[in-house]
C-alpha atoms as one frame of an Amber mdcrd trajectory, in Angstrom:
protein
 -25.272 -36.221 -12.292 -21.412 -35.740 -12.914 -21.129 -34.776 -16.137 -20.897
 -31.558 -17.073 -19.348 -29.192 -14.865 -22.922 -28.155 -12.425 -24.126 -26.446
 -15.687 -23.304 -22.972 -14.817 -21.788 -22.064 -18.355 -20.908 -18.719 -17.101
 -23.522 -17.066 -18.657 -21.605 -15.556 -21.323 -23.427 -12.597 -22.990 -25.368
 -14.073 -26.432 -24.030 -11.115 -28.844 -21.621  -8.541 -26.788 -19.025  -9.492
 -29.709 -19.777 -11.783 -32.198 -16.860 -13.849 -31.272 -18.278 -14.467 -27.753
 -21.354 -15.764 -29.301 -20.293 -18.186 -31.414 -17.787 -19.197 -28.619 -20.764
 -20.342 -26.189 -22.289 -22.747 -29.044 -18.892 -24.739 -28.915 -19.644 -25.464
 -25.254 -23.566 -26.148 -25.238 -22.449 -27.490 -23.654 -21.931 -24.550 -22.023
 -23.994 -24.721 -22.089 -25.250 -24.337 -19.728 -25.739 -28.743 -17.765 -24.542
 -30.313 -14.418 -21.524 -32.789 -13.485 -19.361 -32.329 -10.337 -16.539 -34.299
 -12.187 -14.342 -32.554 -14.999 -15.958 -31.218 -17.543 -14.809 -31.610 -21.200
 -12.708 -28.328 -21.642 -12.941 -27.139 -25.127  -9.599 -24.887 -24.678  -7.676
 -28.253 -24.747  -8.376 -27.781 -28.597  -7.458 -24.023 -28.783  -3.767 -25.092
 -27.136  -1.397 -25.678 -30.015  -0.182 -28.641 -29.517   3.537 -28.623 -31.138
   5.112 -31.366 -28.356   7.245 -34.116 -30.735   8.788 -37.256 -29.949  12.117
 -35.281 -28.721  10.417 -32.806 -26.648   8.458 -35.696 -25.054  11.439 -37.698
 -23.770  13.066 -34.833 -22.471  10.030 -34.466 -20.449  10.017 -38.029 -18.901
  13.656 -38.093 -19.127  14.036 -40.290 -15.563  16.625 -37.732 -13.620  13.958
 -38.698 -11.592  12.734 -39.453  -8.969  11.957 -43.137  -7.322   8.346 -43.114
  -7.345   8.669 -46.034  -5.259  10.524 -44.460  -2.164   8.488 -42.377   1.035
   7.830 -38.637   0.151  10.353 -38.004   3.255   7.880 -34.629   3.830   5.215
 -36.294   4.477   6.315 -37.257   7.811   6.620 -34.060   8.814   2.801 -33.007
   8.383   1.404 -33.914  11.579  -2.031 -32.885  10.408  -2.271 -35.575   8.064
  -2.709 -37.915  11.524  -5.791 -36.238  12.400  -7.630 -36.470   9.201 -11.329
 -37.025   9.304 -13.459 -38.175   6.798 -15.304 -35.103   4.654 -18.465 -33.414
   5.999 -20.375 -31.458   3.516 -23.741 -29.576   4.418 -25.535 -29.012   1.252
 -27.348 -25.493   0.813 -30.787 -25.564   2.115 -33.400 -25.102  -1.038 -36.949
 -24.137  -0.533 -39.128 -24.640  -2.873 -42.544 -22.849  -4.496 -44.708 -21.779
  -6.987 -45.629 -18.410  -8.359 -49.107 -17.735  -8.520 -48.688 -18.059 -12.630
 -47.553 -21.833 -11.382 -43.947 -21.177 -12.590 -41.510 -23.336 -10.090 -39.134
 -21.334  -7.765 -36.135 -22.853  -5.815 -34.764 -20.360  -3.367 -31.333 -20.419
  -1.072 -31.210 -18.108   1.245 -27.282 -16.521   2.098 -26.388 -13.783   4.387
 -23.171 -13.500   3.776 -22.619 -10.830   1.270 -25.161  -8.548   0.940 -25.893
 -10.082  -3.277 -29.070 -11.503  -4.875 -28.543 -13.550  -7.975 -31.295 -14.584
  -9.963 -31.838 -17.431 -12.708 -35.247 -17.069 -15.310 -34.900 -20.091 -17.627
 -37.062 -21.467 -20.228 -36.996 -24.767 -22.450 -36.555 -22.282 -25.260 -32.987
 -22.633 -26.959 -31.804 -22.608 -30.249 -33.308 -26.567 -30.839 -36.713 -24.624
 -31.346 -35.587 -22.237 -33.916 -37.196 -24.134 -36.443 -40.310 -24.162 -34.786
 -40.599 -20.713 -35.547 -39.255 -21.093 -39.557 -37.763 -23.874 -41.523 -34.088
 -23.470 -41.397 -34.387 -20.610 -39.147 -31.034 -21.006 -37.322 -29.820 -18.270
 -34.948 -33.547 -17.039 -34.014 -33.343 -18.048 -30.498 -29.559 -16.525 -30.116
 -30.852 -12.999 -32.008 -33.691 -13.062 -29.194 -31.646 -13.322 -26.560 -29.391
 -10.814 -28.055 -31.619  -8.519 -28.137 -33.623  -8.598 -25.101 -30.486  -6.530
 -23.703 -31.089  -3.596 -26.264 -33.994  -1.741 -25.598 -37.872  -2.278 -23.919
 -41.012  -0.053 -24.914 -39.899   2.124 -21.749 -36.337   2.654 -22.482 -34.445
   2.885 -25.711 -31.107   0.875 -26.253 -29.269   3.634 -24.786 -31.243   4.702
 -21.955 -31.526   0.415 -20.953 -27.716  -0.053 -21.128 -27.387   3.294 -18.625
 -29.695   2.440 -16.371 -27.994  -1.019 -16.089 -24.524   0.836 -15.477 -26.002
   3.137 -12.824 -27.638   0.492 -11.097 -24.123  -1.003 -11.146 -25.761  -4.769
 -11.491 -25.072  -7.686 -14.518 -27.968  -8.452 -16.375 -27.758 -10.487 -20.015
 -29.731 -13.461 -21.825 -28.226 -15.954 -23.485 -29.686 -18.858 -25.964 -28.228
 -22.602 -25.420 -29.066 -25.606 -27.232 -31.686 -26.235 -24.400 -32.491 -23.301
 -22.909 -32.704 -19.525 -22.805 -31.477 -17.762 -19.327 -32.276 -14.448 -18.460
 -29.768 -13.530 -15.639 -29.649 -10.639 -12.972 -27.352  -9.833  -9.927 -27.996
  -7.646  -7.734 -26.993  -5.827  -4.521 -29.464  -6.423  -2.006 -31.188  -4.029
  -1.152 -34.667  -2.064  -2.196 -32.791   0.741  -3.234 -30.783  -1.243  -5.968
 -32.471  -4.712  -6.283 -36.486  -3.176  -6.603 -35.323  -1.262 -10.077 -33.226
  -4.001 -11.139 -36.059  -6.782 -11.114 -38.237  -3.716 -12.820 -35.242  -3.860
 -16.078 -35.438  -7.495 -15.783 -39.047  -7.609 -16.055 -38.823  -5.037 -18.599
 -36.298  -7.258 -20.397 -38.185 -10.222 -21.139 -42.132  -8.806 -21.192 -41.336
  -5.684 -23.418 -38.759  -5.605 -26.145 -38.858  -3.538 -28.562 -36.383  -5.730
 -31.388 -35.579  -2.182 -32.805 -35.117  -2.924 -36.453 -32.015  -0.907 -36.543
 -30.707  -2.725 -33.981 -31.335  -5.906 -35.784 -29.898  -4.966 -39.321 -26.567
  -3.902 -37.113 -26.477  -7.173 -35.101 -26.835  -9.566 -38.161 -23.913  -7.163
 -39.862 -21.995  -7.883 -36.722 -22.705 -11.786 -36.286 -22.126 -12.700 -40.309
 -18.402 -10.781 -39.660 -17.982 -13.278 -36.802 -19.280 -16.052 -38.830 -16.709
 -15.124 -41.223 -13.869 -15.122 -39.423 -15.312 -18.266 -37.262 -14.130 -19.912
 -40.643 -10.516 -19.215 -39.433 -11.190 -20.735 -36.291 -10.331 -24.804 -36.731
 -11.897 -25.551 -33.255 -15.212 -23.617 -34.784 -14.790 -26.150 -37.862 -14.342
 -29.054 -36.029 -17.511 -28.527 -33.542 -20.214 -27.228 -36.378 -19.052 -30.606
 -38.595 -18.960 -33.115 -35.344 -22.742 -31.506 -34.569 -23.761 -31.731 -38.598
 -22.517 -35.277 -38.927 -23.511 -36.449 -35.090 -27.259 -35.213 -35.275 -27.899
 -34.907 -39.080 -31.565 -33.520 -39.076 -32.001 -33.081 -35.359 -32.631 -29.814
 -33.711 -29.061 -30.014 -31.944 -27.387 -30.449 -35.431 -27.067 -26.762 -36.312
 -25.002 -23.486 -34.365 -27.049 -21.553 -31.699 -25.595 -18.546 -33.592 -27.040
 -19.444 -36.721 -24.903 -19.892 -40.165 -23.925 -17.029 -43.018 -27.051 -18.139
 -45.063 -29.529 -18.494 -42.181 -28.532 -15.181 -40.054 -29.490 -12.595 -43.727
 -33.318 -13.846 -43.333 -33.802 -12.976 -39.767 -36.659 -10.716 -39.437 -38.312
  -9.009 -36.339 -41.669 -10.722 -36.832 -39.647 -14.439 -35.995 -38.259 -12.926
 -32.536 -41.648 -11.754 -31.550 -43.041 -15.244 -32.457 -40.146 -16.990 -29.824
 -40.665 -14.485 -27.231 -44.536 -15.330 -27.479 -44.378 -18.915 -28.058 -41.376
 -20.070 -25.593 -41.052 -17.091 -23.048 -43.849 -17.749 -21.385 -44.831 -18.852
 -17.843 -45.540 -22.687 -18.530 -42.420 -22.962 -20.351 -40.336 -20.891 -17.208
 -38.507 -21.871 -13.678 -36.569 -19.335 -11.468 -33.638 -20.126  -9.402 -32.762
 -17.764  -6.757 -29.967 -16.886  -4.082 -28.989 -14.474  -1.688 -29.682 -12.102
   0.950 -33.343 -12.518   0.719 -36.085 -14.003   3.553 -38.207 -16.348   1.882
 -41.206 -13.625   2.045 -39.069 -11.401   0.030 -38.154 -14.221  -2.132 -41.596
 -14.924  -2.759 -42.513 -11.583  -3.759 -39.500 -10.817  -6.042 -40.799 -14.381
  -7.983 -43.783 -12.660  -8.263 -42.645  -9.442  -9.863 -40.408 -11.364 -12.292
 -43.829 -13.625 -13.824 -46.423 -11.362 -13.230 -46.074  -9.790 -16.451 -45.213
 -13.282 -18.384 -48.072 -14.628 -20.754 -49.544 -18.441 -19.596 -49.146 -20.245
 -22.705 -47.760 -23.833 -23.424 -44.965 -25.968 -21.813 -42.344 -26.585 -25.033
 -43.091 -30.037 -26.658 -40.582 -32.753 -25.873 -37.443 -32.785 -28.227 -36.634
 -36.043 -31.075 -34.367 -38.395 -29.721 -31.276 -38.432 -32.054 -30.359 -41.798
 -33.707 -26.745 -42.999 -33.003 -24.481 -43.760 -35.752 -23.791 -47.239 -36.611
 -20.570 -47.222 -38.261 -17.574 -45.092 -38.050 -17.194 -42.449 -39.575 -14.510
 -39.890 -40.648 -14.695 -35.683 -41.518 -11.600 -34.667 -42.437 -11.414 -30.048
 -43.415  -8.601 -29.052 -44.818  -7.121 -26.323 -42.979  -3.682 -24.499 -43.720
  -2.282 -24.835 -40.373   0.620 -27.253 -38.471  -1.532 -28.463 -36.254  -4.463
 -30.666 -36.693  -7.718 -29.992 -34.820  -8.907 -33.642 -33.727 -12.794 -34.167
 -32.183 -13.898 -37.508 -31.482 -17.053 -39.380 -30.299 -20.741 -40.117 -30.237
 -23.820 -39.593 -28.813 -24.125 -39.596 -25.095 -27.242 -39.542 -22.244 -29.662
 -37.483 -22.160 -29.854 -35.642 -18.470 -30.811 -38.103 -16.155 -33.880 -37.498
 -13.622 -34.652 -40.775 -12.263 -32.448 -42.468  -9.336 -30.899 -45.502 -11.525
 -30.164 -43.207 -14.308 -28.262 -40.954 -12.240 -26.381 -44.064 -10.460 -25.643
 -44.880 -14.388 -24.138 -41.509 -14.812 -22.283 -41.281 -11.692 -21.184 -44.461
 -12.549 -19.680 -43.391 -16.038 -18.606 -40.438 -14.433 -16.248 -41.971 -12.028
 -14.482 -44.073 -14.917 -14.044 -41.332 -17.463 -12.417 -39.447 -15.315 -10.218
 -42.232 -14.769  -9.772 -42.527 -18.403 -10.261 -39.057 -19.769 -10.185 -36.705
 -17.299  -8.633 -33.095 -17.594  -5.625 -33.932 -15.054  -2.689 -35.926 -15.661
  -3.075 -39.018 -14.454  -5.629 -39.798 -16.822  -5.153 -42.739 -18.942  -5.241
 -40.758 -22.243  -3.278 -37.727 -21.083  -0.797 -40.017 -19.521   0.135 -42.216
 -22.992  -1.108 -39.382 -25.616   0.955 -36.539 -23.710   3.501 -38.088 -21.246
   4.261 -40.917 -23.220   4.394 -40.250 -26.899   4.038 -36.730 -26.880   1.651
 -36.071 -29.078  -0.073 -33.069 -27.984   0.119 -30.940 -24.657  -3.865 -31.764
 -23.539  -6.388 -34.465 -24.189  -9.625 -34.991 -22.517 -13.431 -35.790 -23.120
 -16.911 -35.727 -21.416 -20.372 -36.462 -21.399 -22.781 -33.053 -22.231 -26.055
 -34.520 -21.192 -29.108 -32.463 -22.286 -32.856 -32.405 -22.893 -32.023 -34.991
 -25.479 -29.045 -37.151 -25.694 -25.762 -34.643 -25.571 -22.622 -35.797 -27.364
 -19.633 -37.492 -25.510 -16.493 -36.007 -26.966 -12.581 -36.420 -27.039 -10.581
 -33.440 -27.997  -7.160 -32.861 -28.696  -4.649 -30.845 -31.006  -1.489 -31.850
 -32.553   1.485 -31.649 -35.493   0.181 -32.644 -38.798   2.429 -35.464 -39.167
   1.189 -36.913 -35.897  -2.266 -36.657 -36.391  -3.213 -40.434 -37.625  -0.748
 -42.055 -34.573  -2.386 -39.292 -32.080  -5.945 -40.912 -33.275  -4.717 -44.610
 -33.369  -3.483 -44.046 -29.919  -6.246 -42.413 -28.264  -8.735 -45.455 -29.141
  -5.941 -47.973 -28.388  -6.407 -46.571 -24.685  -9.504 -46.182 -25.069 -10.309
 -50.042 -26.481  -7.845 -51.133 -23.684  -9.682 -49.283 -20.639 -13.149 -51.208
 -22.225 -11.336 -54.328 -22.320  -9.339 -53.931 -18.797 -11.242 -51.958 -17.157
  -9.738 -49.125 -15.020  -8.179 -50.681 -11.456  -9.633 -50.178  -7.719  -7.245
 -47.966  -6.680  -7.848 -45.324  -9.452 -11.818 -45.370  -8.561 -10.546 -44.851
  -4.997  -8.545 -41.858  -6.069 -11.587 -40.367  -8.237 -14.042 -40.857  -6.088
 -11.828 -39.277  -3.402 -10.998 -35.968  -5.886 -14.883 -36.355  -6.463 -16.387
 -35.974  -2.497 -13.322 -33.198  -1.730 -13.865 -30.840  -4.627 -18.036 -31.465
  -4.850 -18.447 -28.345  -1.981 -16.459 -25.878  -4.385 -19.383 -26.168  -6.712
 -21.924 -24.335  -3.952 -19.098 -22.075  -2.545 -20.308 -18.715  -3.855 -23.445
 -17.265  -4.933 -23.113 -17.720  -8.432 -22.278 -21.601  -7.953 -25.414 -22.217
  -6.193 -27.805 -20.222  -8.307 -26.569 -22.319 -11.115 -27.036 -25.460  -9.414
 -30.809 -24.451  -8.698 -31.384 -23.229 -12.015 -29.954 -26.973 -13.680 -32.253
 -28.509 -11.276 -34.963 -26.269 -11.665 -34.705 -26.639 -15.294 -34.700 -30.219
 -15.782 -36.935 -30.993 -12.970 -34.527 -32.662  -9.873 -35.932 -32.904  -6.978
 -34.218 -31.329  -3.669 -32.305 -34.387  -2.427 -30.244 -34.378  -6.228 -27.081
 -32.373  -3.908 -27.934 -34.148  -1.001 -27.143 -37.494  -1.992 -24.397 -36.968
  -4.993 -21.755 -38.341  -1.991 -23.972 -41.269  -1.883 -23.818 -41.742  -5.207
 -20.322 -41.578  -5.425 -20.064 -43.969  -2.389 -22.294 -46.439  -4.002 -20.148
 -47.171  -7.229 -18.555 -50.381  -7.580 -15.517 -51.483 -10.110 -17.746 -53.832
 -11.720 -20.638 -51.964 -12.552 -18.370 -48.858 -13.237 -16.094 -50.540 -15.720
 -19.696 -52.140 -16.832 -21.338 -48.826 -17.315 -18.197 -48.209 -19.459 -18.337
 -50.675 -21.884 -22.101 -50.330 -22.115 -21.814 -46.360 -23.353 -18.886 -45.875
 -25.053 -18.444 -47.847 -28.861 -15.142 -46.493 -30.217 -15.387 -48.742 -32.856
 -19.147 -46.501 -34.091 -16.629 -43.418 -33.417 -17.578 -39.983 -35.518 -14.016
 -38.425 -35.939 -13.288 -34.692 -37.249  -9.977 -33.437 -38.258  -8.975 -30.439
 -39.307  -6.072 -29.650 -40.551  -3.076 -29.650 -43.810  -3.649 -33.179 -44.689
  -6.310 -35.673 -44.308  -4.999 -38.380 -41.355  -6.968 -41.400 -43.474  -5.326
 -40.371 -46.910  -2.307 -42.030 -46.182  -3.889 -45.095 -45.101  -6.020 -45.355
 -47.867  -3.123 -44.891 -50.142  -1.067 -47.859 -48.388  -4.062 -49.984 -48.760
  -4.499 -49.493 -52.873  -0.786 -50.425 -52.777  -0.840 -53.560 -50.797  -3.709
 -54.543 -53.106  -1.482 -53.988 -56.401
C-alpha cells in the first residue's frame, strides 16, 4: 500500500506550459499511485549537489553534542507522561454505481462548503499505441485539449466560463490513467454549471485544429529545451532501457519525432475508445448528501458512451544483468538514477502485507529524511551529494523502484560504489528492530495527514477506485503496519531488490565506468 505517496500527483495541468508537462512524466509516478510512506522525490535530482569531502567534515565536525547524554528538555514536557497510543478514524466511503455501471466512492465533509471530484479512466499514455504505432504523446495531447474548447463553447468562451465560475478544472494523461478533475464550491448556483463544463469537457471536444498545430509548436519547444534538462535525460533513458518495448518505455508527452504526426482523427479515436463508461470510476468528496452525490454521478456519465473496459497491460521482463547508460552532459554535476523494476499495485491482502512490508524497510534504508541509511553515509558521511533517496512506483503493471541522487563529476563513480555498498550491506544485515520501531512509528503518526483535507481524500478514493481496493484498504493500513515483523521485512527486502541486476543512468561530463574500464586494460598489460 505504502509506496507512493496516496497517489494524488497533484494533478498538474497536462499542457498549461510545456515544461509542466513533461515535468509530470518524470513522476508517473506522479503519477498519479498510493503509499503512506515517503515517496521517491524526484527534486532530490534537480538539487545540485556540490557538497565535497571538506564541506562534509565541517558538517559532522563533533563540536557536538553527546548523543549519548538525556535531552535535559525533555524533562520538562510534562505532556510527554500522558501520551496515548494514536487513534485514527478513517473517512467513511460509500460506495455505488451509476446507472451506466461506472463505480462511485463518495465521502461526505461538511466542513468547508467544497466539492472535489475525481473522473478516471485506465486510459494513459501506455495505450497510445493502441491508437497508432509509435504514437507517443496521443493520450497527453487529449488530455490537453479537453481544456480548450467543447461544441458549445469555443477555447475562449470555455476558459471564461471556468474563471467566472471561479472553480479548477484540468485533465491530465499518466502512464496509467487519464483524470479529469473539478472543484467546486458547493452549492447549485456554482457546482450545477461546473459539472455541466465538466461534462462538456470530456463528451464534446471539439480538438480545434488550430489549437492543435499551436500545442504541438508549443510541446516540441519544451521537448527541446527538455534536452537541457539532465534529470529529463536521465528518466526518458532509465524508462527506454528499463521497459525496452513495453508501453511504459516511452514519455507521456511524446518525443520530437512522435509529437509532428499527431493528427485530430487519433484524439477522437482515444476519447472514443478509452473515455468511455466501462473503462471510468469517480471519486467524490465534499459537502454533498449521498442523494446529491448520486445525482451529480449521474450527470457526469450520462453523456459517456458504454464501450469496452481497457485490455490488461504486458508485464515487463526484468533485466538480468547490470547494466550501465552513461549521457554526456556539459555540466559539474552528474545526474545519477538507479534501479529496476518494482510491483505492480497490489490488490490482494498478502500482496499488500508484501508491500507494507518493503515499505517499512526502505524507508529505513532509503527514505527522504536523514536518518536513512543512504542519506546518512552518502550525505553525512562522505559528502557526496546534499539528497539521496528511492521508492517503489507501483502501477497497473510493474512500476520501477528507483534511487536518485546528484553530485560533482569527480565523485560520481565513489557516490555509485557507495550507494550499493549500503545498499548490499542493508540485504546482507538487515536493518535493526529499533529502526522498524521508529518507521513504523513515523508511519501510524503521519498516515491521518494523508485524509486531512479535501483534496487528500478525493485522491485516496480515486487510487482506490481506480485500481479496484475495496473499502477496508484505509481501514486496516495501521494493521498492516502493526503486523510487520524484522524477519519477514528484512526478507521482503532481499527478495525485491537485486543491486547486483541494477540499471544505472548517469549523466553528466564524464562517463563514471570510463575510468574503470581504463584501469582494467592496464592491469591486464
Amino acid at each position: 500500500m505504502i509506496q507512493n505517496k496516496y497517489d494524488s500527483k497533484a494533478k498538474p495541468k497536462s499542457f498549461k506550459t510545456a515544461s509542466a508537462s513533461i515535468r509530470s512524466t518524470i513522476a508517473s509516478k506522479k503519477g498519479s499511485y498510493l503509499s503512506a510512506s515517503v515517496i521517491f522525490a524526484f527534486s532530490i535530482l534537480a538539487t545540485t549537489a556540490q557538497a565535497d569531502t571538506t564541506a562534509a567534515e565541517d558538517y559532522r565536525s563533533p563540536a557536538a553534542v553527546d548523543a549519548s547524554a538525556p535531552i535535559a528538555a525533555l524533562s520538562k514536557l510534562t505532556s510527554l507522561a500522558d501520551d496515548k497510543p494514536l487513534k485514527v478514524t478513517v473517512p467513511t466511503i460509500q460506495q455505488f454505481k451509476t446507472k451506466s455501471g461506472v463505480p462511485v466512492m463518495f465521502v461526505q465533509t461538511t466542513t468547508l462548503p467544497i466539492v472535489d471530484v475525481d473522473l478516471r479512466f485506465n486510459a494513459g499514455s501506455a495505450r497510445d499505441g493502441s491508437i497508432k504505432k509509435d504514437g507517443f504523446g496521443i493520450a497527453n495531447m487529449t488530455a490537453t485539449m479537453l481544456e480548450q474548447g467543447s461544441k458549445s463553447l469555443d477555447e475562449n468562451a470555455f476558459t471564461r466560463a471556468v474563471e467566472t465560475l471561479g472553480i479548477n478544472l484540468s485533465s491530465s494523461a499518466y502512464k496509467d490513467m487519464f483524470i479529469v478533475s473539478l472543484r467546486s464550491l458547493s452549492d447549485d448556483k456554482h457546482l450545477l454549471p461546473a459539472i455541466d463544463l465538466m461534462t462538456q469537457m470530456v463528451s464534446e471536444p471539439t480538438f480545434d485544429e488550430q489549437v492543435l498545430a499551436r500545442n504541438k509548436a508549443r510541446l516540441l519547444v519544451g521537448l527541446q529545451q527538455q534536452k537541457q534538462d539532465p534529470n529529463s535525460l536521465a528518466s526518458i533513458a532509465f524508462n527506454e532501457a528499463l521497459y525496452g518495448t513495453h508501453p511504459y518505455a516511452h514519455p507521456s508527452v511524446g518525443t520530437l519525432e512522435s509529437v509532428p504526426t499527431i493528427e485530430k482523427q487519433q484524439l477522437i479515436d482515444f476519447k472514443n475508445k478509452y473515455l468511455v463508461a466501462a473503462n471510468a470510476s469517480v471519486a467524490m468528496t465534499g459537502n454533498l448528501t449521498l442523494k446529491q452525490a448520486k445525482k451529480l454521478a449521474e450527470d457526469i456519465t450520462a453523456k459517456l458512451p458504454t464501450g469496452q473496459a481497457a485490455t490488461d497491460l504486458p508485464e515487463p521482463k526484468p533485466l538480468t544483468k547490470a547494466q550501465h547508460v552513461h549521457i554526456p552532459f556539459p555540466s559539474t554535476q552528474t545526474t545519477v538514477l538507479m534501479g529496476q523494476l518494482g510491483s505492480k499495485r497490489a490488490t490482494d491482502p498478502i500482496a499488500q502485507q508484501q508491500q507494507t512490508n518493503f515499505a517499512v524497510g526502505n524507508e529505513v534504508m532509503a527514505g527522504s529524511d536523514f536518518n536513512a541509511r543512504l542519506m546518512t553515509e552518502v550525505r553525512q558521511n562522505l559528502g557526496y551529494t546534499y539528497g539521496i533517496s528511492g521508492s517503489m512506483n507501483p502501477m497497473l503493471s510493474r512500476g520501477p523502484y528507483q534511487i536518485g541522487f546528484s553530485t560533482r563529476n569527480d565523485k560520481a563513480r565513489a557516490a555509485i560504489d557507495a550507494s550499493l555498498a549500503v545498499i548490499n550491506e542493508t540485504l546482507d544485515k538487515g536493518i535493526t528492530t529499533e529502526e522498524m520501531r521508529l518507521t513504523t512509528d513515523n508511519l501510524k503518526n503521519s498516515f491521518p495527514m494523508g485524509f486531512a483535507s479535501n483534496a487528500g481524500i478525493n485522491s485516496l478514493l480515486g487510487m482506490m477506485n481506480f485500481y479496484q481496493l475495496p473499502n477496508n484498504y484505509l481501514a486496516d493500513y495501521t494493521n498492516r503496519i502493526d503486523q510487520v515483523t524484522l524477519s519477514e521485512v528484512n526478507q521482503t527486502m532481499r527478495d525485491t531488490l537485486k543491486p547486483d541486476n541494477f540499471l544505472i543512468v548517469t549523466v553528466g561530463q564524464e562517463d563514471p565506468w570510463k575510468e574503470n574500464k581504463a584501469a582494467k586494460k592496464t592491469s591486464k598489460k
